[in-house]
N, C-alpha and C positions, 0 to 999 in steps of 0.2 A: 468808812469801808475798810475793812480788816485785809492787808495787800503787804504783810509780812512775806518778804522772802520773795517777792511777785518786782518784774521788771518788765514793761513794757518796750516794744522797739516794731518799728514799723508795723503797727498794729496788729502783732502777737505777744502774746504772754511767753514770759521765760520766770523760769527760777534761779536766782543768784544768791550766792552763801560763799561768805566770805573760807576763806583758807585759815587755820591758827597758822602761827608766825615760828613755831615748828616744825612744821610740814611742809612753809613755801620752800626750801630746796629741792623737795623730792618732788613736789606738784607743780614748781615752776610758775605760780600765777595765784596772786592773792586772792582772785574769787574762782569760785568756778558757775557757770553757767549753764542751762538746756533750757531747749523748747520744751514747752506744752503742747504745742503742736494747734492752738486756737486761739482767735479772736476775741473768745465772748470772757467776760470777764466771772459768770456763775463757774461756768466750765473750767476756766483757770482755776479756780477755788478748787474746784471739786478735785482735780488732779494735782493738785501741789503739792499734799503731804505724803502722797506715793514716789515721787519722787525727790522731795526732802531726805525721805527716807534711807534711799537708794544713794545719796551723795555722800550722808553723812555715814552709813555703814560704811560706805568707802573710806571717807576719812578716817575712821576708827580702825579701817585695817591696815591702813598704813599705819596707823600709828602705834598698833599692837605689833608688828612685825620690827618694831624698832630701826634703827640705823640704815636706813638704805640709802645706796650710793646716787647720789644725785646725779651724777652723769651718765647713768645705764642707759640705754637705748631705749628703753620703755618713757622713763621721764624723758627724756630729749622729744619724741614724738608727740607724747604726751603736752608738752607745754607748745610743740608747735599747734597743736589741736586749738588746747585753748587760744593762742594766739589769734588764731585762723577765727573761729568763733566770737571771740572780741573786734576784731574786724568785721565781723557778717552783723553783729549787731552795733553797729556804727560806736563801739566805745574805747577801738582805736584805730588810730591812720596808719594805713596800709603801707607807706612809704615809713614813716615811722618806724612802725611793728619789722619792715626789713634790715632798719640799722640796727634795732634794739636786737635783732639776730644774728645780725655778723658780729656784735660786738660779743653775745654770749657766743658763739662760735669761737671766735678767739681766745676768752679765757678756757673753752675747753681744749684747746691744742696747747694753751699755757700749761694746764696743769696735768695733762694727757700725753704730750708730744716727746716721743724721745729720739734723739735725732738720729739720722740715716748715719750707718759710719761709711756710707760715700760718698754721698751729697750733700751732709749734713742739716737738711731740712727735717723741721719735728714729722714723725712719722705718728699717728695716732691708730686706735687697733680699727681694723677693719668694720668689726660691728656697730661702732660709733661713729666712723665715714659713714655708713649706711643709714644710719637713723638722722644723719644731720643733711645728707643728701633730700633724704626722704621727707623733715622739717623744714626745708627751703621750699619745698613741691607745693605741700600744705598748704604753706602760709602765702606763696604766691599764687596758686589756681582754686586754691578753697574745694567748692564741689564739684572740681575735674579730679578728684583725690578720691579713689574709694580702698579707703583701709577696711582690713580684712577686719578687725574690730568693728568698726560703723557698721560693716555689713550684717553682724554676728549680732551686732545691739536691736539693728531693723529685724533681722529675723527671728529673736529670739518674742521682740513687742507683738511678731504679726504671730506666732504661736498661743503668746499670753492670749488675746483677742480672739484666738477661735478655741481658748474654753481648752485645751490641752494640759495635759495631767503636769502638774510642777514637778515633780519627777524626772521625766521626762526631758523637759524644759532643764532643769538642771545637770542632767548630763547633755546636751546637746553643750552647753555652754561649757563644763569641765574641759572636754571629748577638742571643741573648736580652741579653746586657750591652751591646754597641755599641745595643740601642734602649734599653736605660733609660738610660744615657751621656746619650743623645741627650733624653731627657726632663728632664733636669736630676737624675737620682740614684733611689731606689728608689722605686718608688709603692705605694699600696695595687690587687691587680691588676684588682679590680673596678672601679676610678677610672679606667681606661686605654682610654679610647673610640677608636672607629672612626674619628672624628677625626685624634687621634693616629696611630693607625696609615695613615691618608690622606698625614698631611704624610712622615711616616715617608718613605714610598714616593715621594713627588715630591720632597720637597725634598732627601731622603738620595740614598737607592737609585740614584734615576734620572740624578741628579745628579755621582754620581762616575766614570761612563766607563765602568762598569761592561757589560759583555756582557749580553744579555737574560737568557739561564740565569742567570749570575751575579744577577741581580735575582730572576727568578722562583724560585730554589733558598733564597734568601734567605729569600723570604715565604712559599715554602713549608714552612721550619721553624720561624718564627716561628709561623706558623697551626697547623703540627704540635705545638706546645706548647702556644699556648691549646687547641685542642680536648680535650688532656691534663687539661687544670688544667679543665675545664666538666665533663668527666667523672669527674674527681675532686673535684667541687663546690665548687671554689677559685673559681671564677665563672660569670658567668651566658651570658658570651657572647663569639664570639672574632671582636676585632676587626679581624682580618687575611684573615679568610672571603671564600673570593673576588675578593681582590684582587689575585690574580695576571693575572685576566682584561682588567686596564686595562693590560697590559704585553705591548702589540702587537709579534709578529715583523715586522719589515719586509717588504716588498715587492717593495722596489725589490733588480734583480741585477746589482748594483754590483761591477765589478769586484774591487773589494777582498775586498766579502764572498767572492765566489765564488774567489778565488785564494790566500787566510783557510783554505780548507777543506783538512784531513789527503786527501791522495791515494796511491795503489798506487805500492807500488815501480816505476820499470820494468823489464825485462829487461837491460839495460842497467848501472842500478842496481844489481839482485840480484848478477848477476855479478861485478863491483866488490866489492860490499861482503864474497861468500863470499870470494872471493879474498884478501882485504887481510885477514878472518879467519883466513884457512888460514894465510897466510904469515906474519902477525904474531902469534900465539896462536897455534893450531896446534888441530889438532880435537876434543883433551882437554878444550879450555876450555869453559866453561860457558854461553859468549858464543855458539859455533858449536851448541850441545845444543839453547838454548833458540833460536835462530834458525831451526836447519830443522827442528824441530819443528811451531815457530808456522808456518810456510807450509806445510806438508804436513798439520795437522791444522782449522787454522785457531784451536785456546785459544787464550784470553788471556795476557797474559803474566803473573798472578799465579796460571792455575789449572796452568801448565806446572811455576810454581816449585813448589806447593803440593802436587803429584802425588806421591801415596807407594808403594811398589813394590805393597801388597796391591792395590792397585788399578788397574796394570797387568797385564791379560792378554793371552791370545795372540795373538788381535785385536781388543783394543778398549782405551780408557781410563775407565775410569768417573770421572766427576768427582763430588762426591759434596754439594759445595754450592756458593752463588753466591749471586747479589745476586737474580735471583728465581727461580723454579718452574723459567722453560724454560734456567736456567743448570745445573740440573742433571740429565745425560745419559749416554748413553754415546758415547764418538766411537772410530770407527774406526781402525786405524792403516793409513795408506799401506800399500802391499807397500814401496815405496822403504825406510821406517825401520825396516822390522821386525828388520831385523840389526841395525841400525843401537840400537833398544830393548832387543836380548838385550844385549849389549854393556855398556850402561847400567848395566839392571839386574843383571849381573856383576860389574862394578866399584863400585856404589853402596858408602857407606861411613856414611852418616847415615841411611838407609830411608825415603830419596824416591829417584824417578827420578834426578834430577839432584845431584849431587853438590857442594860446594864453593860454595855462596850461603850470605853472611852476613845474617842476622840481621838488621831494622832499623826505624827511624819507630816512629809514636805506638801501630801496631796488632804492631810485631817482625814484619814481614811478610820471608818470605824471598826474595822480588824488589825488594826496599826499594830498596838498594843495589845490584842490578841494574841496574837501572831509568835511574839515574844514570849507570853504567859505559856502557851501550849507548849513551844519548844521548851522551856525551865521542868515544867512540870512531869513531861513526858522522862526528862534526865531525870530530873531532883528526885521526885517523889515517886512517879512510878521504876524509876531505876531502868527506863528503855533507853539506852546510851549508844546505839548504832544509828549513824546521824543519814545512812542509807532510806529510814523509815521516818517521814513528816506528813504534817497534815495534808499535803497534796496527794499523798501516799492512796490517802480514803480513795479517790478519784481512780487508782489505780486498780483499788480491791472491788468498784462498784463497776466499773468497766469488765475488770475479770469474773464478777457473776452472773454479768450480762451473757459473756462470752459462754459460760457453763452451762447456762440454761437457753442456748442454742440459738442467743440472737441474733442475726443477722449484725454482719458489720456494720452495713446503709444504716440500722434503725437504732443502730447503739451511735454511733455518730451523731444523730440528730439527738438524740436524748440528751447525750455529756457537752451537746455544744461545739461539738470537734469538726473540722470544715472535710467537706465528703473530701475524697484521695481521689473520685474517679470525676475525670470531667464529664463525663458524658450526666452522670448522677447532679453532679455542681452546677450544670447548666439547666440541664432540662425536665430534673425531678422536681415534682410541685411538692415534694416533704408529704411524712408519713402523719395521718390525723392522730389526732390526742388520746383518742379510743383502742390504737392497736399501742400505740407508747406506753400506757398504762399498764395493758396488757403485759407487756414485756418488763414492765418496774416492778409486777406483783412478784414475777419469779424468783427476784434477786432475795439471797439467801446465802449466809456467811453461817449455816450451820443450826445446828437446836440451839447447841448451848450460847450461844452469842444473841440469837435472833430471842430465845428467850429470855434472856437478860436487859437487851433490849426492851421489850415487850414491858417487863414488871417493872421496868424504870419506867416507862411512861406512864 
């Protein structure tokens, strides 16, 4: 039986891998260890090179970041962990593992300590008192210890597990380590007051130039994570509650702000960019598919890439998921693209609409590398170099033709997916049928010369 890297200890599986001989100053502990989290010995198999994986990127980035101080506050904690762990999986004694830490204790006031000039006793810096306080905790009460880490690791595994975008998932984790960073290294997560999280926000956040969203997206996953960790009774209280509310939108309609802001193609514009499409790619490409798509239906441009044939019909697209409730709909198709769609889905060769998008980023999104190509293209080649107009932009020009041809707010809302603004509508409207939406898709109209252009390209 194939039990590479697999340790068994009171009838769980764990994976163990040794430390290079390199690295034990900074890792503090020749092997490093984790659960599997199971008994059964297929199930050990099957999760081990996911977390192999995970150990040794780590080792590797230690070991790219070169030289680091072995005494930081992160390795002290750190090696009390492993310690702590080595004890939980009986492969050391506990009495032991506490001399083996006052004696590392003492060599680091040896080499740390500079003495008082009143009392002359070594005085060591206060962040390294704190981490060594806090590896005595560890190594004596084990799981009466919840570092703000453990807790970050738990909730980052209970995200992976419900299918959430990696994305995501990786800023939650940047977002949670730039504030313990910022705290001097790992805490216990009960010890992390409102306080903290106060300076957090004025002296970090506010501080780097940062856009308001950017600030308030911030704190609102930081708060999204204690509220996690209080309901999984890792603490008592989250000190980020709220504090999004001291991060005032401006006021003032500052030219800048207001010239800052994404606007509509114009006619002008559209023209242009079909053109330099047609002519340079030609209308097979994937660049022209998703272009008059997005202004004739108004998707986004991940639900255009993401559209699979079962879910084109004769006249509608069903989209079938999104970021919330009112992202998933059904949207009509112009009368313009409906040849334009048979065609499509004729030629498809992968069983989406659209054909020929690679694969890509942290979630393998199949507009990844779209996304990219459209903004090069739109500078390079069509020479459209005002970064105010992107392909979200479409979204904005099919919204505003709705609005021309006298759509109702309610019934343009349901079409682009956008969540109603009035509660009363959000609660207790049963949504507008597919027959009057149609209705109101046929009107949309960006002119003769664009819609005809259109038109002969399909």
């Amino acid at each position: 039986m194939n039990k590479r890297y697999l340790l068994r200890r009171r009838q769980t599986w764990y994976i163990r891998i040794r430390v290079p001989d390199s690295l034990y100053p900074v890792i503090g502990k020749k092997h490093i260890t984790r659960s599997l989290k199971t008994r059964d010995i297929h199930e050990a198999r099957a999760r081990r090179w996911s977390v192999v994986k995970e150990i040794k990127a780590y080792l590797n980035a230690q070991a790219r970041q070169g030289f680091i101080a072995p005494d930081s506050p992160e390795v002290i904690i750190q090696r009390a962990k492993e310690t702590r762990n080595e004890i939980n999986l009986g492969l050391e004694d506990p009495e032991n593992a506490e001399i083996v830490w006052d004696v590392y204790v003492d060599q680091l006031i040896d080499r740390h300590g500079k003495p008082d000039p009143e009392t002359g006793e070594p005085k060591v810096d206060e962040a390294i008192v704190t981490a060594v306080r806090l590896g005595y905790e560890i190594i004596s009460s084990g799981k009466g210890v919840m570092l703000a880490s453990q807790a970050l690791e738990e909730n980052l595994e209970e995200l992976r597990g419900r299918q959430v975008l990696n994305q995501t998932i990786r800023a939650r984790e940047r977002r949670v380590n730039a504030f313990l960073r910022w705290l001097g290294g790992d805490r216990k997560l009960k010890e992390i007051s409102r306080e903290d999280a106060g300076r957090y926000v004025t002296q970090v956040l506010l501080k780097r130039g940062n856009s308001q969203k950017t600030v308030k997206d911030t704190i609102s996953d930081l708060s999204a994570f204690f509220n996690w960790a209080m309901e999984r009774g890792q603490t008592v209280s989250n000190p980020f509650r709220g504090m999004s509310k001291s991060v005032r939108d401006t006021t003032r309609g500052t030219r800048e702000k207001k010239n800052g802001k994404r606007r509509v193609w114009t006619q002008k514009e559209l023209k242009h960019l079909l053109l330099e499409i047609k002519a340079r790619l030609g209308e097979d490409d994937p660049l022209w598919a998703m272009t008059v798509i997005a202004l004739y239906t108004g998707m986004r441009e991940n639900e255009i890439a993401e559209t699979r044939l079962e879910d084109v019909h004769s006249d509608h697209i069903h989209i079938p998921e999104g970021k919330t409730e009112s992202s998933i709909r059904d949207t009509p198709i112009h009368p313009l693209l409906k040849p334009f769609i048979e065609q499509l889905k004729a030629s498809s060769t992968e069983g989406y609409l659209i054909s020929g998008l690679i694969r890509g980023g942290e979630d393998n999104k199949r507009h990844h590398y779209f996304a990219k190509r459209f903004g090069r293209f739109k500078r390079e080649k069509a020479g459209l170099t005002d970064s105010r107009i992107v392909f979200h932009s479409f979204r904005k020009n099919f919204a505003g033709a709705l609005e021309q041809a006298g759509v109702s707010e309610t019934l343009a809302q349901q079409i682009v997916g956008h969540k109603k603004q009035s509660l009363t509508y959000g609660l207790y409207s049963p949504g507008v049928d597919l027959e009057k939406m149609a209705e109101a898709v046929a009107m949309v109209s960006y002119g003769a010369e664009v819609d005809r252009l259109c038109a002969e390209g399909l």
